[in-house]
C-alpha positions as MATLAB code, in Angstrom:
seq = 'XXXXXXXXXXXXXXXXXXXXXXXXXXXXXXXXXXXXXXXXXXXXXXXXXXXXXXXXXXXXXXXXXXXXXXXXXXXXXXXXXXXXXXXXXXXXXXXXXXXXXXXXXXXXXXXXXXXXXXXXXXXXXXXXXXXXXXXXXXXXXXXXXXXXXXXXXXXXXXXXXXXXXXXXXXXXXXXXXXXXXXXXXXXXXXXXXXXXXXXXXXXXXXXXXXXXXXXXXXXXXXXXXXXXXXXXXXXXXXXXXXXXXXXXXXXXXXXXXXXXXXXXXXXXXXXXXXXXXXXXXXXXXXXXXXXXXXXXXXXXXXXXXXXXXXXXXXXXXXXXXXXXXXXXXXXXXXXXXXXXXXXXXXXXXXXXXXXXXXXXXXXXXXXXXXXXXXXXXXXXXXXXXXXXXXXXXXXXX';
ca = [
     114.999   14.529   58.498;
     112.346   15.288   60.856;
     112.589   14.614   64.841;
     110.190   15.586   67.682;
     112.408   17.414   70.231;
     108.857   17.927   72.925;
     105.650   18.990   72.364;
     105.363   21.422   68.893;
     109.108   22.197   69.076;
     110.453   19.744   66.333;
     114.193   19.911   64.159;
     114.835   19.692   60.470;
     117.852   18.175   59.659;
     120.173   18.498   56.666;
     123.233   16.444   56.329;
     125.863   18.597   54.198;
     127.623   16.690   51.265;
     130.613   15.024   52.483;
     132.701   16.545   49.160;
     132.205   19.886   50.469;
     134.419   22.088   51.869;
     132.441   24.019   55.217;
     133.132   28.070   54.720;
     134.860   27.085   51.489;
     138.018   25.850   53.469;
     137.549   23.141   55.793;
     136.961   19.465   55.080;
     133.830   17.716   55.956;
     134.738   13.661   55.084;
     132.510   12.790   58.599;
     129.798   15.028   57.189;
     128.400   18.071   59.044;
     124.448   18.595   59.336;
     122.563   22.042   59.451;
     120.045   22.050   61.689;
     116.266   24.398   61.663;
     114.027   24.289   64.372;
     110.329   24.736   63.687;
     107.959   25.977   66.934;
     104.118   25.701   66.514;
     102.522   27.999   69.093;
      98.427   28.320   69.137;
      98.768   31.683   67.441;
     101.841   31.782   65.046;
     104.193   29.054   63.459;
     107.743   30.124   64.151;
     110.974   28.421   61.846;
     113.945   28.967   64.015;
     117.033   29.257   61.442;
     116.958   27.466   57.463;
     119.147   25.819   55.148;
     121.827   26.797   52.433;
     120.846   27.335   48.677;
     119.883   24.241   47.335;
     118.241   22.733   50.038;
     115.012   22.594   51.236;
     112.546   21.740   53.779;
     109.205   20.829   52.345;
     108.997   17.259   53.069;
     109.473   17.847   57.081;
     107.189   20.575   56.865;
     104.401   18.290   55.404;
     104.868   16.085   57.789;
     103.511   18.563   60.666;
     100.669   19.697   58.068;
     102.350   22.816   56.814;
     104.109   24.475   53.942;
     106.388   27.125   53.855;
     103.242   29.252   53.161;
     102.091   28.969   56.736;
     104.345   30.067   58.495;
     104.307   33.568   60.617;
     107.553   34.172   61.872;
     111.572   33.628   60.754;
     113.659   33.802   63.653;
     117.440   34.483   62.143;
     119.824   33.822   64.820;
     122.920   34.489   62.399;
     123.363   35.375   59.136;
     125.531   32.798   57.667;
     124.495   31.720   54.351;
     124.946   28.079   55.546;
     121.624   29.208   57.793;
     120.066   31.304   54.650;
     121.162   30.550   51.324;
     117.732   28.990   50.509;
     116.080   32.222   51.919;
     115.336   33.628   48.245;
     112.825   30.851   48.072;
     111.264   31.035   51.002;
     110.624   34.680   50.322;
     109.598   34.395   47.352;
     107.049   31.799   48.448;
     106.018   33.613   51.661;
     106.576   36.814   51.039;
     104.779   38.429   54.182;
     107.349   36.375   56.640;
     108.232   38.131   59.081;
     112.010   38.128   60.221;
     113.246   38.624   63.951;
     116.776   39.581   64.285;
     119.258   41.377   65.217;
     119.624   45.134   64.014;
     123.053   43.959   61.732;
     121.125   40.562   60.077;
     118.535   42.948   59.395;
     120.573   44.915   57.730;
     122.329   42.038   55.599;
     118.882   40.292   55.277;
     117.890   43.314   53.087;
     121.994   43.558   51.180;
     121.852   39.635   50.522;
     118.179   39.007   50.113;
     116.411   42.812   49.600;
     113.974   41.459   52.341;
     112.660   44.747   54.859;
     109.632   43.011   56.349;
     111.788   42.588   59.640;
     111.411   42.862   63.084;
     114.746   43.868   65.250;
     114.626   42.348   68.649;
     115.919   43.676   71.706;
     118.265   41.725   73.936;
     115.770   40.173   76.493;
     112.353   40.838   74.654;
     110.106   38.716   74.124;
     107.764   36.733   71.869;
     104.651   35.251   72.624;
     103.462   32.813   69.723;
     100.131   31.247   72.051;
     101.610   28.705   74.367;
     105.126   29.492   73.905;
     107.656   32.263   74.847;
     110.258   32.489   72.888;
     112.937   34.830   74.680;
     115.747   36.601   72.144;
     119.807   37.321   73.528;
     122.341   39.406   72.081;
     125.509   37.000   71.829;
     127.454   38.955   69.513;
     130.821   37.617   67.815;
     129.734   33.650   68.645;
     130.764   33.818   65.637;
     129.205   36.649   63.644;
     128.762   40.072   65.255;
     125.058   39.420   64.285;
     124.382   36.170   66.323;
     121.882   35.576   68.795;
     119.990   32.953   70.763;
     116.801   32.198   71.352;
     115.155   30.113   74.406;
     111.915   28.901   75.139;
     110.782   29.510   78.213;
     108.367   27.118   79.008;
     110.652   24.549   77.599;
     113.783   25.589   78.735;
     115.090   24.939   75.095;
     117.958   27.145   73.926;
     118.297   28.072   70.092;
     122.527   28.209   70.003;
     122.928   28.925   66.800;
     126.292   27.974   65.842;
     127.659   27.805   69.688;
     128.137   24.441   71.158;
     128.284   22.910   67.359;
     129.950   20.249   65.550;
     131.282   18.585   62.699;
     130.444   14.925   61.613;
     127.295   13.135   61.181;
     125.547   11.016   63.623;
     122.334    8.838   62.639;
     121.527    9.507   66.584;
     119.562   12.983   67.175;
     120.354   13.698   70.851;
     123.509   13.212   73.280;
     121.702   10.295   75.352;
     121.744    8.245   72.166;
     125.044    8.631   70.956;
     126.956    5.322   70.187;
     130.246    4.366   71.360;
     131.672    5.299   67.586;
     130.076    8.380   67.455;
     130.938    9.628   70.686;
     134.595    8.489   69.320;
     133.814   10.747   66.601;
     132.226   13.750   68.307;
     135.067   14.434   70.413;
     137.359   15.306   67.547;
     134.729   16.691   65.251;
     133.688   18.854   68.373;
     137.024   20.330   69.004;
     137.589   20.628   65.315;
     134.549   22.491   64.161;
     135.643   24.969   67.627;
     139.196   25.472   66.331;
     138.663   26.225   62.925;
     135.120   28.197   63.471;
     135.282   29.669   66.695;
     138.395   29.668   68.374;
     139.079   33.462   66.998;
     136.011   34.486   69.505;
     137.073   32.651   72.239;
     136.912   35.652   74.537;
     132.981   36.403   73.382;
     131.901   32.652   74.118;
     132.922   33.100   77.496;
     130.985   36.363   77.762;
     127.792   34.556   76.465;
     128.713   31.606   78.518;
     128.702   34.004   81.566;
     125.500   35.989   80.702;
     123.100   33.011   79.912;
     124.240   30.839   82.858;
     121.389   31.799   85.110;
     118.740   30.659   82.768;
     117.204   27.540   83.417;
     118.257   25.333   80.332;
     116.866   22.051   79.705;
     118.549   21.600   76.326;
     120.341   22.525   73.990;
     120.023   22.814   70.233;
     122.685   24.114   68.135;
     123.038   24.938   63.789;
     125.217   21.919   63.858;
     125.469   18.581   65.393;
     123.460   16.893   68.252;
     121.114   17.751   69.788;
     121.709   18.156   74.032;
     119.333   16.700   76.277;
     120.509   14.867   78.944;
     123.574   16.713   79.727;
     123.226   20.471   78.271;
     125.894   21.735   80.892;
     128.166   19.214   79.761;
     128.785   20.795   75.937;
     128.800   24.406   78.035;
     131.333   23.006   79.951;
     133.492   21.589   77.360;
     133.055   24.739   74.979;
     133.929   26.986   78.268;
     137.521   24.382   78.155;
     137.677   25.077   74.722;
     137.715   28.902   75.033;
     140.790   28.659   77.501;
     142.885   27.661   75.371;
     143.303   30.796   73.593;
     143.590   32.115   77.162;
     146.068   29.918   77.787;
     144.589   27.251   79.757;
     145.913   24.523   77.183;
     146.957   20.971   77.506;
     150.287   19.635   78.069;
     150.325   18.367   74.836;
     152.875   18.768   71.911;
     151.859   19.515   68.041;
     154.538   18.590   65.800;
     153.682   19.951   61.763;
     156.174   18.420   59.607;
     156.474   18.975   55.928;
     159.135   16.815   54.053;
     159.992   16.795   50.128;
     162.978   14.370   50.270;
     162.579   12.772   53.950;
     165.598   14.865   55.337;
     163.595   16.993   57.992;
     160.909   13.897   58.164;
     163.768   11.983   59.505;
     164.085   13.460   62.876;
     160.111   13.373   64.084;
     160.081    9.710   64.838;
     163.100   10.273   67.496;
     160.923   13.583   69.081;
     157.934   11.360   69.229;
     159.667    8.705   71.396;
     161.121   11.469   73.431;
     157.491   12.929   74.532;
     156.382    9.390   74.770;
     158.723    8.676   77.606;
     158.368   11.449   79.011;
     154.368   10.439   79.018;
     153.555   14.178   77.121;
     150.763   13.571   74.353;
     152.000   14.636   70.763;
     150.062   15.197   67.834;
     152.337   14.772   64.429;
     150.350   16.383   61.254;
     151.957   16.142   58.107;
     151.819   19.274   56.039;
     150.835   19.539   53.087;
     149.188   15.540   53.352;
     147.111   16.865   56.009;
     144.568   19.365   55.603;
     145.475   22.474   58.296;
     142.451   22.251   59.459;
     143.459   19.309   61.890;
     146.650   21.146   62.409;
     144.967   24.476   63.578;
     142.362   21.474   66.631;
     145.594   19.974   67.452;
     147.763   22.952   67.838;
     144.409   25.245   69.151;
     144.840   22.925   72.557;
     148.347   22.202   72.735;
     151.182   24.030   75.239;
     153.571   23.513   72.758;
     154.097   23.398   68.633;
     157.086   22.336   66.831;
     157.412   23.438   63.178;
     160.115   21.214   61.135;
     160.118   22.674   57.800;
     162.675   22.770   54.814;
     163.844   25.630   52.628;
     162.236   25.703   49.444;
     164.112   28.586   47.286;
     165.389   30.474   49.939;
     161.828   30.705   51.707;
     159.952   28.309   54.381;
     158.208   25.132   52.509;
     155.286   26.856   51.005;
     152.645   24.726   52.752;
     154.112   25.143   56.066;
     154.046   28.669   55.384;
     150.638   28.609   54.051;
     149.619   26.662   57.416;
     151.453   29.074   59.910;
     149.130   32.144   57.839;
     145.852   30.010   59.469;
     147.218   30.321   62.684;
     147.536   33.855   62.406;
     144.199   34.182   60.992;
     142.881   31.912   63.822;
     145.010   33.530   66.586;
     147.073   30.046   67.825;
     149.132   32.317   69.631;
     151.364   32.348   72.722;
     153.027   28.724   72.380;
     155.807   27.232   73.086;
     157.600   26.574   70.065;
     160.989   25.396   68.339;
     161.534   24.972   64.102;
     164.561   23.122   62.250;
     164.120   21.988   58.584;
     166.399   20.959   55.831;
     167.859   23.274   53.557;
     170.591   22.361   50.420;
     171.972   25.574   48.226;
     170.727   28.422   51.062;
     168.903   28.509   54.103;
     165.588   30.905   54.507;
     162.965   28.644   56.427;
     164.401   30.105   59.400;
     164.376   33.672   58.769;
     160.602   33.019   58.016;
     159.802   31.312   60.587;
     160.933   34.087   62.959;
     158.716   36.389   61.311;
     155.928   33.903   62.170;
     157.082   33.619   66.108;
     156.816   37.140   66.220;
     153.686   37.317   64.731;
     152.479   34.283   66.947;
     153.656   35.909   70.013;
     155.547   31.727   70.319;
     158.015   31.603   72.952;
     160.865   30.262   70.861;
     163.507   27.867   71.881;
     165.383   27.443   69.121;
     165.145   27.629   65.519;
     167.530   26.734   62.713;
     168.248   25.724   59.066;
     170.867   22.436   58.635;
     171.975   21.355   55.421;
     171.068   18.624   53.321;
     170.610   15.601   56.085;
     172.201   17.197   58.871;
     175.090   16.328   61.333;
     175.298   14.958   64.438;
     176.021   18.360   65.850;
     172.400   19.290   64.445;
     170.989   16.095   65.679;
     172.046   16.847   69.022;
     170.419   20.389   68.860;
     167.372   19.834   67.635;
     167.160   16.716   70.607;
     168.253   19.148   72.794;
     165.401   21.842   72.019;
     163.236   19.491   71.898;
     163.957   18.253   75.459;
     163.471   21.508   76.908;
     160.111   21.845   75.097;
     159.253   18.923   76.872;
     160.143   20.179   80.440;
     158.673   23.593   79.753;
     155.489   21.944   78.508;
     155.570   19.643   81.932;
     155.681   22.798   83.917;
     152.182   24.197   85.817;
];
């Protein structure tokens, strides 16, 4: 799809199939698009970004009068084959293209694609393309240590890349046209696409944050998502809140992951829930394994607080609990919180796993236990009891 963002700056959009797992591990049912940015100076066409294998951007192209064939420049902000899996074609079809990248794409632009007609930028240099400036910044580790940005400076249009992103699919183009549903729908996705994508980099958004924020940015258009027009400081601002959470500016919210095979450790949540409720604390129940992790790692990413109530399951924590608690490893959802109890029968062992985890995790761990079968009162009372001072440590500044 093919939108006019101002005057010879226009975006190619590709919705993702819905069916498809993003990275090869997280779900996209609300869709996910994958945004190129073409810039028509006087003296070169520029293509900021492409498209995975498979796709392809002819028709939009044709629209403006060109081809693939005509244009000068390839501006590669980041690697990602999401960005350049269709690249073989587009070499093969212009092969005297030149690339502008960082000196590590150029590098995998000749391992993937054994492309060498490529320029490496310099953090700050410029481009003049007759009309247009394009401007190139180093923002390495946002999410690949090969990213950059690239702004316009006549436009004040920043190139993101895969910073200030988002899942979902939205028939609007730009923040100012966003529907009540989709707003409803960008929050989530928003937070979401951060957790799972970016939340391991948390530290390096910041830094880019920091060194771009004296640039005069007009808007904002990322590899994902809407486009930011009217409010460009307001997704800064929100991915800024984002990052402190894995400094440990989070919520006071609770993330409960239950996994259940007979209902015995199921049959406690709905008393926890009531408790936070009361005590007005937000909790976020996700059942594991009904519930992809990926909304387990957004929920947890901003909450103070997780609770992990998982049985035994042959003398080991329920493999998709386990399975779940390895993504927040990988994903560094560290430094909660936290309190486990889970059903066990014939032997215990969830627990003795799940301390491996804390430690792992860094959690600050109130309690943890296996009880058998349903449990007693005795074990009702403790977990209610943990649970209660998870509550007033979560309601603490």
């Amino acid at each position: 799809m093919l939108s006019t963002i101002t005057d010879n700056v226009h975006l190619f959009r590709y919705e993702k199939n819905h069916d498809d797992l993003f990275e090869g591990c997280w779900p996209i049912n609300k869709g996910v698009s994958i945004n190129s940015y073409c810039v028509v100076g006087s003296d070169k066409k520029v293509l900021v970004d492409y498209v995975e294998s498979g796709a392809s951007f002819d028709d939009d192209l044709a629209q403006l009068g060109l081809k693939l064939e005509d244009l000068d420049i390839l501006v590669l902000n980041h690697m990602e084959p999401d960005h350049t899996g269709a690249l073989s074609t587009l070499f093969a079809r212009n092969p005297n293209i030149l690339v502008y990248c960082t000196k590590l794409a150029a590098t995998e632009t000749e391992s993937l694609y054994g492309y060498k007609n490529v320029h490496v930028v310099a953090n700050g240099e410029e481009l003049q393309i007759g009309g247009k400036t394009l401007v190139f910044y180093a923002t390495p580790n946002i999410h690949w240590p090969d990213t950059m940005m690239t702004f316009i400076k006549e436009d004040g249009i920043l190139f993101s890349c895969d910073a200030f992103g988002a899942f979902g699919a939205y028939q609007s183009v730009y923040d100012d046209e966003l529907t009540e549903s989709e707003w409803a729908l960008l929050k989530p996705e928003t937070e979401r696409y951060y957790a799972n994508i970016v939340a391991s980099f948390s530290s390096f958004v910041l830094r880019g944050i920091k060194a771009l924020a004296d640039l005069p940015i007009k808007t904002i258009c990322p590899s994902h998502g809407i486009v930011w027009r009217k409010d460009p400081l307001y997704v800064v601002n929100w991915f800024a809140t984002l990052a402190g959470y894995a400094e440990g500016r989070r919520e006071k919210e609770i993330t409960i992951l239950v996994s259940s095979m007979y209902g015995n450790t199921l049959s406690y949540i709905q008393t926890l829930e009531r408790m936070a409720k009361d005590e007005g604390i937000v909790v976020h129940t996700v059942r594991i394994p009904d519930t992809n992790s990926s909304y387990a790692i957004e929920k947890a990413f901003r909450s103070k607080a997780i609770v992990v109530a998982a049985p035994t399951y042959e003398r080991q924590m329920f493999p998709p609990m386990a399975h779940c608690l390895d993504w927040f490893i990988r994903k560094e959802i560290k430094g909660r919180i936290a309190m486990h109890f889970g059903s066990s029968l014939w032997s215990g062992g969830a627990s003795a796993e799940f301390k491996k985890y804390a430690e792992a995790l860094k959690l600050d761990v109130v309690d943890s236990f296996d009880f058998r079968g349903k449990g007693t009162e005795a074990d009702r009372e403790r977990i209610v009891s943990a649970f209660r001072t998870v509550i007033e440590r979560v309601k603490e500044d």
